[in-house]
C-alpha positions as a printed NumPy array, in Angstrom:
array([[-191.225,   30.393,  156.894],
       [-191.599,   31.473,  160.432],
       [-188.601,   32.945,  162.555],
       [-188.37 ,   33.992,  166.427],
       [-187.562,   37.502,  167.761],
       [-186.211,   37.467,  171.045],
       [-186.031,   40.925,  172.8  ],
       [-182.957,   41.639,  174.952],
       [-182.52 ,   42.435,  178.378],
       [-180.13 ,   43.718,  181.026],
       [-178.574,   40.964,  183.548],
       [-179.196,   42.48 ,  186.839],
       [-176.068,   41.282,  188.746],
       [-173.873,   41.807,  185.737],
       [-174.571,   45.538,  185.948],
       [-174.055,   46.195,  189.716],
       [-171.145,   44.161,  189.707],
       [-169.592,   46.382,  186.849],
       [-168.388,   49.641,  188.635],
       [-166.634,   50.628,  184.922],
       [-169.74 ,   51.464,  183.263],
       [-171.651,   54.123,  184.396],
       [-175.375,   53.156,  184.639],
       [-176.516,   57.011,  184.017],
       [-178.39 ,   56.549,  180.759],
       [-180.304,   53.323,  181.831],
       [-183.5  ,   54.847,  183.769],
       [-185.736,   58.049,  183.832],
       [-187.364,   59.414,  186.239],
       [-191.223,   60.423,  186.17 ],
       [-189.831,   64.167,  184.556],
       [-188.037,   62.21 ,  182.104],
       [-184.419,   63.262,  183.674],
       [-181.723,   60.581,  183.341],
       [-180.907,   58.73 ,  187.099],
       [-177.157,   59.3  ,  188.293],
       [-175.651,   55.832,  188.325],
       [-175.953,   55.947,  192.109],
       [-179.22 ,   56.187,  192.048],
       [-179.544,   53.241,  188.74 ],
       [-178.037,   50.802,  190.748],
       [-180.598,   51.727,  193.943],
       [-183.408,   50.553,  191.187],
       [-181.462,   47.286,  190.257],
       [-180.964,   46.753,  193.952],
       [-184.761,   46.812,  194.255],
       [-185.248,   44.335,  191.495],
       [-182.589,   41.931,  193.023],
       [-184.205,   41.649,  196.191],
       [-187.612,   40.715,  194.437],
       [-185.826,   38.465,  192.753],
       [-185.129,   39.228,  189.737],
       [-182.544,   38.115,  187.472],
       [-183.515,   40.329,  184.602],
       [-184.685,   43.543,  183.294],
       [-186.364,   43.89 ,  179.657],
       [-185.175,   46.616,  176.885],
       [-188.356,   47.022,  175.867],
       [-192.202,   47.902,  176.825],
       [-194.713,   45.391,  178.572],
       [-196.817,   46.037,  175.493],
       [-193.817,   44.657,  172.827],
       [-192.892,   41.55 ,  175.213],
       [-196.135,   40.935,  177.505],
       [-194.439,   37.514,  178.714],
       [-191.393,   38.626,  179.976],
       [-190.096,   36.082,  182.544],
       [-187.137,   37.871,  184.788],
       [-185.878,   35.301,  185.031],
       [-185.394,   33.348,  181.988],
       [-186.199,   36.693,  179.474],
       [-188.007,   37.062,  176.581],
       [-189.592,   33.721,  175.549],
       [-189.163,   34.636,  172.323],
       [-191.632,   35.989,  169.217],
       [-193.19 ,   34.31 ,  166.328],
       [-193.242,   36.379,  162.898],
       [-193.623,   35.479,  159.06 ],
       [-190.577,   35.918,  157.586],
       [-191.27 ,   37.411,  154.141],
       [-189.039,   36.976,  151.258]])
């Protein structure tokens, strides 16, 4: 039997228009310190104005098709019994 993994992802606009949650533990920068939420919702910002609706939870590597857009499209495993 075969069953679809779908990885999750963040909705963009749904974050920045949240100002309850912090945003401090979603991004890293390149010395691996956490982003203040100020500065999160800076990088969202950026992503909105390309255009993008989404942001993935995961690596390019686990979910190379990533549409942000429309998400994950969704993996195909064996489901073992």
């Amino acid at each position: 039997m075969m069953k679809t993994n779908y990885h999750i992802s963040l909705v963009i606009e749904d974050a920045l228009n949240n100002k309850r949650e912090k945003l401090t533990k979603l991004f890293k920068d390149e010395t691996g310190k956490f982003l203040s939420d100020k500065e999160a919702r800076e990088v969202l910002l950026v992503y909105k104005n390309k255009g993008y609706k989404l942001i993935p939870f995961c690596s390019a590597e686990e979910c190379p098709h990533f549409d942000h857009i429309t998400g994950c499209p969704g993996h195909k495993e064996n489901e073992t019994r």
